[in-house]
N, C-alpha and C positions, 0 to 999 in steps of 0.2 A: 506357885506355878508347878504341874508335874514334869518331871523328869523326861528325859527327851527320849520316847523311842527308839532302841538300839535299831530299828532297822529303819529310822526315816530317812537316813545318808542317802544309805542303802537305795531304796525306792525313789528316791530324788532324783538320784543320779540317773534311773531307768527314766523315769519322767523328761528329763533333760535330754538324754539320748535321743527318745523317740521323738519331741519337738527337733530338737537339731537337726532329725533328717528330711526337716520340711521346709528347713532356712530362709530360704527364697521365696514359700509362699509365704510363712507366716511375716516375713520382712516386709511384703508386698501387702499384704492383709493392713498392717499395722500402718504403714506409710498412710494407705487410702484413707484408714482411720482416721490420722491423725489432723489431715489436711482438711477431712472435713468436720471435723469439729474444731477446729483452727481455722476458719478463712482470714485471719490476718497475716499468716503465711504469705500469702498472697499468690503469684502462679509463677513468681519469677524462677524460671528452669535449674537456672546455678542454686538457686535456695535449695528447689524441691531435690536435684541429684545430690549435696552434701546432705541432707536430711536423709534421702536414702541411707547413704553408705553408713551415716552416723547410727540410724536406725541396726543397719543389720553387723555391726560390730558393736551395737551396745547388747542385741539380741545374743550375740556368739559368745559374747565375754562374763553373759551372766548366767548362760549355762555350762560356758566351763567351769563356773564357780559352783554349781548345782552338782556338775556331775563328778568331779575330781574334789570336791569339799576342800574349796582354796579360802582360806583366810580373807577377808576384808582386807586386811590390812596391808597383802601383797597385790592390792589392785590398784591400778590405776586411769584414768578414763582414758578411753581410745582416741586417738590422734583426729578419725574425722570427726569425732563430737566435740571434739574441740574447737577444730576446720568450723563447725557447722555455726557456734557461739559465737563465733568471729564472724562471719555472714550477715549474723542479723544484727550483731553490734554497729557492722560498717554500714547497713541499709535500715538503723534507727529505731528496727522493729525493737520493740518494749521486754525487756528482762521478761515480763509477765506475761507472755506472748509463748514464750519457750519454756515457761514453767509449765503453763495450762498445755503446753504440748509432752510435755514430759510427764503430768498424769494421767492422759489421753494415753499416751502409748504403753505407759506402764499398767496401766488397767487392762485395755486391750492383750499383751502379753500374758498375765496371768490367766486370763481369759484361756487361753492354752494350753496353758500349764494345767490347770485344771480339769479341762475338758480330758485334756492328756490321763492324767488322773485317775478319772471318774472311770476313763476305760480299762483302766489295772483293775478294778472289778476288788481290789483290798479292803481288811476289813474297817469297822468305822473307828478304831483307836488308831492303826496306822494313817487312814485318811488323812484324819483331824491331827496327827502328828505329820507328816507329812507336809502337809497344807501350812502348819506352824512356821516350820522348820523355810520354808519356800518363803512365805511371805518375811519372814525376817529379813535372810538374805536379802532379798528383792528388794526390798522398803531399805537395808543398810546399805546395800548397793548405789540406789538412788537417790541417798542424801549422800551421800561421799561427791558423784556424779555433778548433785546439783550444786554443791556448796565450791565446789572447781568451778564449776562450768560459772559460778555469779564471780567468780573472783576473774576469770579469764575476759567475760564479756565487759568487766566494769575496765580491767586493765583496754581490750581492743579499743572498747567505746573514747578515752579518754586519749588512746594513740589516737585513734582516728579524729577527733577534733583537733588538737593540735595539730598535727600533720595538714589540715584546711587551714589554721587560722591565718600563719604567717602569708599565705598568698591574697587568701580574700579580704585582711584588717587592710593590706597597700593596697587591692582596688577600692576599699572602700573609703580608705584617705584620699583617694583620687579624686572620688566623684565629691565627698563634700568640699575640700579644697579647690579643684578646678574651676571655671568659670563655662570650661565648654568641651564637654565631654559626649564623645560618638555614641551614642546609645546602643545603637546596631553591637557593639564593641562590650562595652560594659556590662549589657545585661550578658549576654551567656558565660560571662568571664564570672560574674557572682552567680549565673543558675540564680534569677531574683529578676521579676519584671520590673522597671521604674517607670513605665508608664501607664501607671495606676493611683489608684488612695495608699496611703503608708499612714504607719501610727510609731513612732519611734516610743521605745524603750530604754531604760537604763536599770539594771538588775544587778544585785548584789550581795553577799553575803555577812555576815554581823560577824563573824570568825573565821578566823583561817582552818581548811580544813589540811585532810590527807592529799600529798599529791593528785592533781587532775581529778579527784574527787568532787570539786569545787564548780569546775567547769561544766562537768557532766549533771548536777543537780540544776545550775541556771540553764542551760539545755532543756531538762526534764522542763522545767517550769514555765520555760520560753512556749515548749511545742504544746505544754496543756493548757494555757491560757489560749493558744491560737486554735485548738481546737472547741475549744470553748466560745469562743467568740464568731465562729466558725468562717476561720479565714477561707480565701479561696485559695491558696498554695499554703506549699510552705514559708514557715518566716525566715529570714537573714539574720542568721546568729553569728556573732562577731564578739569571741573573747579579748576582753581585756589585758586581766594578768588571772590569778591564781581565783579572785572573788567576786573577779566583777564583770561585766558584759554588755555590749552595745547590742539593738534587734530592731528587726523591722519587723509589723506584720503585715501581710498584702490583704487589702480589702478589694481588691476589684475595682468597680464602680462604686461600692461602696462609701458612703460618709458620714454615716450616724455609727457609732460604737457606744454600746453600753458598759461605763466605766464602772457600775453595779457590779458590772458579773466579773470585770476583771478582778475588781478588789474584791470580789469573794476568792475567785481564786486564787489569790496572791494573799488574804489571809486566810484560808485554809492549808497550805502549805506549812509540810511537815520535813523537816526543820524549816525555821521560819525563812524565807525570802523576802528583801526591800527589793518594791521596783517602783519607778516612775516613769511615768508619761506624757509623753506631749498632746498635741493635737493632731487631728487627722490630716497631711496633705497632700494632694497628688502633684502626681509628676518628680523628676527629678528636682526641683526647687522644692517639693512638701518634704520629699526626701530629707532634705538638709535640715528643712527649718523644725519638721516633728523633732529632727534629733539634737538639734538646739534646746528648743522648748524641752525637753527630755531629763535634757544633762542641766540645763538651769535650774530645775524642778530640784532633781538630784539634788545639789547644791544646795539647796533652801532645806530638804528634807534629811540632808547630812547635817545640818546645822541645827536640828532641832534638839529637845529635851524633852521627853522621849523621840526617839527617830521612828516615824510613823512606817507601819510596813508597807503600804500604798499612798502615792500623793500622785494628782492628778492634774498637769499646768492647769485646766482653764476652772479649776475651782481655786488655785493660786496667783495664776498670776501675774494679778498690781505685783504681789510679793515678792515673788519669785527675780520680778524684773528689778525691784530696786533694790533686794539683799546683796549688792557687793559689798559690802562692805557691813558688817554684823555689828560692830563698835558703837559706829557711826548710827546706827538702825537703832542702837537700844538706847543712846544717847536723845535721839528723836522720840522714841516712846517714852522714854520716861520723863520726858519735856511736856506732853499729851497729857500720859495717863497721871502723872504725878503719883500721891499714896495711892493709889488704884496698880499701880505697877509690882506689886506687890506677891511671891509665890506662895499663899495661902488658901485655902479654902476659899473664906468670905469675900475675898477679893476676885478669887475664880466665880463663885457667884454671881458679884455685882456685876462683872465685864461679861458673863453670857449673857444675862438679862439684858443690860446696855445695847450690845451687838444685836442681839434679835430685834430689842426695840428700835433699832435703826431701820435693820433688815426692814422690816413689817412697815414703813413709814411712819415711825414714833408713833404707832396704835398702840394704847393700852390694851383694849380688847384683844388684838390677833396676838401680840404679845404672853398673853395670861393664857392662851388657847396652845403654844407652840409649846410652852415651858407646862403646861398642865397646874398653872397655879390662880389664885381670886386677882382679878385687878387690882383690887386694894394693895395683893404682896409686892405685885409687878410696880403701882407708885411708888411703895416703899421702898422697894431696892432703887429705883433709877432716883429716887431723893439721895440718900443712901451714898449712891455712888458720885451726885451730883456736888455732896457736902465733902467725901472723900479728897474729889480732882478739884474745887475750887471754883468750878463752872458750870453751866447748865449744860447737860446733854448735847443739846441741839448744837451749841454753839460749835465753832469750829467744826461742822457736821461731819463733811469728807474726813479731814486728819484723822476724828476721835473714829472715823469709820475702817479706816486702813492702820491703824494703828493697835484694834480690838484684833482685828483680821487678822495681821502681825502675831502678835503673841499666841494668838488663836490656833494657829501652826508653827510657832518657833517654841513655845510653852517655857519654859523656865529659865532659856537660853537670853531672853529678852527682860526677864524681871531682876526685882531686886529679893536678898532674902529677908529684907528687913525694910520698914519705913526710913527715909533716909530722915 
């Protein structure tokens, strides 16, 4: 890289003077900028005035850095841009929200600088030094800026849900413990309509993270799955401890949810999130019960081998309802499945085969179609499996049915490692 122009300082500093005496418009210029390329700003007043100010003290502070050639390293960000990360942290707006506003206005800004520039009429080695020397600063300005401003909004975000939970986790023990709870009362006390469809959740983490770090990721995950699902408000999110998390989402009138799209987005999540699900209910009584059926699911899906990152009650369940007791449960399947209970491959084989071949009403045909194999393989495994457990398929139909099912979602938690 060439050697940096003895007079790009120099010229910078002219550059920075003569923007600086336009403060307030180019402050103003840049604001309009930003809000419209940003509509998730949204129009709230208090937002757009701390944005203001944040704006025209991030503008002041990076041309005194322009014109007085102040070090980086004696900078640090202005008190309303701070003010301002705090804002949208306590009104939910997305870390990502503030970034894409932050290279909206830092574009815009050089926009000036340059045009500023271009009017010194200098020649093309100082320009292009010049211009070097500007976008450094500006650009090392800006990640100092942003790399505060993520650590300040992760801190506010994380104040600001605790600071909610201890008041809404006691009404929200109210309403599922009480028997007769004023509605008029409850709802504006949670900001949370309960006279609608609900779908309870229970969400959690596989590792402890950093302080309220933990909290703010099942948040993230809560409000993208409700946007995904496209609730009509927002959900009831209700922290547990440090990993874990109780939620509602509001359907409206709504009562069909597609549990596809949740468990796509619950396994696309980056770092991984466990959540489960009840069913849809309305009214203050669905309330309860989705969050029953929720935290039962939980329970089944804590107890597995591997622990699945989505489990959905009504694809569980018989299961879900009669897993108190896991001992007791594998003692019963291995009663059923005999050498078929087995953590191996071929033993995994023969009990998917089994299972479907139930499924399908002991069709060989729909069987060899689900599994993509010749009928002749599909007789051979259910023989197979048939000679394994000691009995015909058919027989004891139900059991050997809830008992495939069983191991089906509990996986290794329920077998043996070895033939007994």
């Amino acid at each position: 890289m060439a050697a940096e122009h003895p007079e790009a300082p120099k010229q910078l500093s002219v550059v920075a003077e003569n923007v600086g005496s336009h403060l307030s418009e180019v402050s103003r210029d840049i604001v309009e900028h930003v809000t419209a390329k940003v509509p998730e700003l949204g129009r709230d007043t208090t937002v757009i005035k701390v944005l203001q100010a944040s704006i025209a003290e991030n503008i002041a502070t990076v041309l005194h850095v322009f014109e007085n050639d102040i070090s980086l390293d004696n900078v640090e960000a202005p008190a309303a841009s701070l003010e301002y990360t705090r804002r949208l942290a306590q009104r939910d707006i997305p870390l990502t929200v503030m970034t894409r506003a932050h290279r909206f206005g830092q574009l815009r800004f050089l926009e000036w600088c340059l045009d500023e520039l271009d009017r010194q009429g200098v020649d093309h080695e100082l320009f292009t030094a010049t211009n070097r020397r500007m976008l450094q600063l500006s650009f090392g300005y800006g990640d100092r800026i942003a790399e505060n401003a993520a650590m300040v909004y992760q801190q506010e975000r994380d104040h600001w849900l605790l600071g909610q939970t201890a008041a809404r986790a006691a009404r929200v023990r109210d309403i599922l413990t009480e028997k007769d709870v004023d509605l008029n009362w409850a709802e504006p006390a949670l900001g949370y309509r309960l006279r609608q469809n609900h779908l309870g959740l229970v969400a959690w983490l596989p590792t402890l993270t950093g302080e309220g770090e933990g909290l703010a990721r099942l948040d993230r995950i809560t409000n993208e799955v409700a946007r995904k699902l496209d609730c009509s408000a927002r959900p009831l999110f209700v922290p547990r401890d440090a990993v874990l998390s109780w939620a509602w989402l509001p359907f409206g009138s709504r009562s069909e949810v597609s549990s596809e799209q949740l468990a796509d987005v619950v396994e696309r999540s980056d770092p991984p999130v466990h959540v489960c699900a009840g069913s849809v209910g309305y009214g203050i009584e669905g309330f309860r019960s989705t969050h029953r059926q929720a935290l039962r699911t939980q329970e089944l899906a804590a107890a597995a081998s591997p622990v699945p990152q989505f489990t959905d009650f009504s694809t569980v369940a018989p299961i879900a309802l009669m897993a108190t007791n896991v001992d007791d449960m594998r003692a019963w399947v291995w009663d059923i499945l005999g050498a078929l209970a087995v953590d191996d491959e071929n033993s995994a084989r023969l009990r998917e085969t089994a299972r479907i071949f139930l499924d399908t009403g002991c069709s060989y045909t729909a069987t060899a179609s689900a599994q993509i194999l010749h009928k002749n393989s599909v007789q051979y495994r259910i023989r197979k499996a048939e000679t394994i457990m000691g009995h015909p398929v058919q027989k004891g139909h139900s059991d050997l049915e809830v008992a495939l099912r069983a191991v089906q979602y509990l996986g290794s938690t329920l077998l043996r490692t070895r033939p007994a």
